[in-house]
C-alpha positions as CSV (number, residue, x, y, z in Angstrom):
1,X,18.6,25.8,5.4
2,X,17.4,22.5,6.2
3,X,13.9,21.1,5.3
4,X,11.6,17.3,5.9
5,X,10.2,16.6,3.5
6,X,7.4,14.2,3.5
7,X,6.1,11.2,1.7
8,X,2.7,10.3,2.6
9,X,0.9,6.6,2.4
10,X,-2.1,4.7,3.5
11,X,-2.0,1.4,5.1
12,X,-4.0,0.4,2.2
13,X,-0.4,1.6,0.0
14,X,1.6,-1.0,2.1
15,X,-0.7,-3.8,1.0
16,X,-1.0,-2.9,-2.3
17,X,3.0,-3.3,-2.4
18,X,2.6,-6.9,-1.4
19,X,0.9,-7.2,-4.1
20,X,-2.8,-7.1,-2.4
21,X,-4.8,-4.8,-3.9
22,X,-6.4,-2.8,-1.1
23,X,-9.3,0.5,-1.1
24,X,-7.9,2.6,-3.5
25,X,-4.6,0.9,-3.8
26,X,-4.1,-1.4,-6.6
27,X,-1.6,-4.8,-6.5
28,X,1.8,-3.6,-7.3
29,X,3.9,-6.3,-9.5
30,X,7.5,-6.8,-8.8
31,X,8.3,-4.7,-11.9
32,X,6.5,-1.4,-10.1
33,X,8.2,-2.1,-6.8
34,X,11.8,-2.5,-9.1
35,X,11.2,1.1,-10.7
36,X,10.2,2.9,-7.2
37,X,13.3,1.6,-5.6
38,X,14.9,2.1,-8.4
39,X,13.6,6.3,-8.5
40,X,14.5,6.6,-5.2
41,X,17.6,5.3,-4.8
42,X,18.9,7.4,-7.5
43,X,17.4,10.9,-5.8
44,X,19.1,9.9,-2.4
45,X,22.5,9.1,-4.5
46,X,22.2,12.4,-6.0
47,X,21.4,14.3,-2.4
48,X,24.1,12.3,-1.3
49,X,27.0,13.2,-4.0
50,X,25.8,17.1,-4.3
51,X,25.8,17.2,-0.5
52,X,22.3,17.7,0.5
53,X,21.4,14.6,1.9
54,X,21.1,14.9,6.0
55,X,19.2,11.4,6.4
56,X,16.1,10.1,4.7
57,X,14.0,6.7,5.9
58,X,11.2,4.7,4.2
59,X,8.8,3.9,7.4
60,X,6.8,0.5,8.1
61,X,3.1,0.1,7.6
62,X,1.2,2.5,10.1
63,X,-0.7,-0.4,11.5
64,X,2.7,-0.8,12.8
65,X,2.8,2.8,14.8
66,X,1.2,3.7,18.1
67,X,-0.3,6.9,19.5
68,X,1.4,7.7,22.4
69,X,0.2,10.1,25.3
70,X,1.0,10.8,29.0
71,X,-1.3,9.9,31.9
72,X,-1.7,12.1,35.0
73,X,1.2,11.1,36.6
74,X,3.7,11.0,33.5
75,X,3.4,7.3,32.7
76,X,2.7,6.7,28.7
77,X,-0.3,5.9,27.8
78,X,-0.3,3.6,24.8
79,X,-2.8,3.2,21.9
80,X,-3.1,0.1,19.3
81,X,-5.7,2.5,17.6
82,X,-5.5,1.5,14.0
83,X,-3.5,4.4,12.8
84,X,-3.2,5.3,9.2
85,X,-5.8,3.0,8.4
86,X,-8.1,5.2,6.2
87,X,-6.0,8.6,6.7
88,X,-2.2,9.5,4.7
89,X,0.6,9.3,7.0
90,X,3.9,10.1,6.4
91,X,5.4,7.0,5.2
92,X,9.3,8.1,4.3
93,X,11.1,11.3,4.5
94,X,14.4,13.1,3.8
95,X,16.2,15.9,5.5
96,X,17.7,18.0,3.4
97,X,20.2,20.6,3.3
98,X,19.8,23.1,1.0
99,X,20.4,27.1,-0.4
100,X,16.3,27.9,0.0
101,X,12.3,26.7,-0.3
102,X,13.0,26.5,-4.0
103,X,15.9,23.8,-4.0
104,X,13.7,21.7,-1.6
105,X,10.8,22.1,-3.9
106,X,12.7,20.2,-6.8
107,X,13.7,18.0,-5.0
108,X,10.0,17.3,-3.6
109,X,8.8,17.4,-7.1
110,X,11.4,14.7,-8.1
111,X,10.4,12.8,-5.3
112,X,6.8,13.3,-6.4
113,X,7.5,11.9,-10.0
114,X,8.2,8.5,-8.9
115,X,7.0,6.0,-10.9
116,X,3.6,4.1,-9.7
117,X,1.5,1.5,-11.2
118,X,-1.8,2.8,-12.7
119,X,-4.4,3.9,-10.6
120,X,-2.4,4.0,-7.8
121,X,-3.0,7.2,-5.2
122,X,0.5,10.0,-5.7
123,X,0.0,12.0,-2.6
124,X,1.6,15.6,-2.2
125,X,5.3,15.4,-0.9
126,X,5.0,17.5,2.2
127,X,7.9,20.5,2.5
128,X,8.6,21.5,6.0
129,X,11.5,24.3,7.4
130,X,13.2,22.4,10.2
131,X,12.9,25.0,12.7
132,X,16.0,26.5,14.1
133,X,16.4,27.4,17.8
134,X,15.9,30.9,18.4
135,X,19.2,32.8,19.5
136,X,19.8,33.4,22.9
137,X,19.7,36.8,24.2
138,X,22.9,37.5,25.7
139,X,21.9,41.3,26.4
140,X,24.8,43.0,24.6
């Protein structure tokens, strides 16, 4: 069964990685930005080698992202509200592909354990079923 799982950030993370403290976020050195990478490049080499992995991404800053909406007519409607500002957003996921809930949960909790500086914020890792398509009644 296939699962996202989330990671979540603040815009507030992203500047804190340049090394700007920021709200609740303090300055990350070089050396705390080494061992994340570090972390998560080994999880997505392991998904990868047992099999699991179905894609993953880190995502830019969300004051990067727009909200995006349809007018009356079906044109987009775009908005440069300042999204993710003060709220988590997801900031990286994985697909996975694995045996059940449990699997995905280790691999969440993994994920979780990355190593930040002190102080800084460790959001939940988010666990989602990636929905399959209901069968199509073919009325045998």
């Amino acid at each position: 069964m296939k699962y996202m799982l989330m990671v979540l950030g603040k815009q507030a993370d992203y500047e804190a990685m340049t090394g700007k403290a920021s709200g609740d976020s303090p300055a990350w050195s070089a050396a705390d930005l080494k061992a994340m990478f570090d972390h998560m490049g080994a999880l997505n080499a392991e998904l990868a080698a047992s099999g699991e992995w179905v894609d993953g991404q880190g995502l830019a800053e969300p004051r990067q992202a727009r909200l995006v909406t349809a007018g009356a007519d079906g044109t987009p409607h775009v908005s440069d509200v300042p999204y993710g500002e003060t709220s988590a957003v997801i900031a990286g996921y994985w697909i996975v592909d694995v045996p059940d809930f449990a699997r995905a949960a280790d691999i969440a909790a993994r994920a979780h354990a990355c190593p930040l500086p002190e102080g800084a914020p460790n959001y939940p890792v988010v666990v989602h079923p990636v929905g399959e398509p209901p069968e199509a009644d073919t009325g045998s």
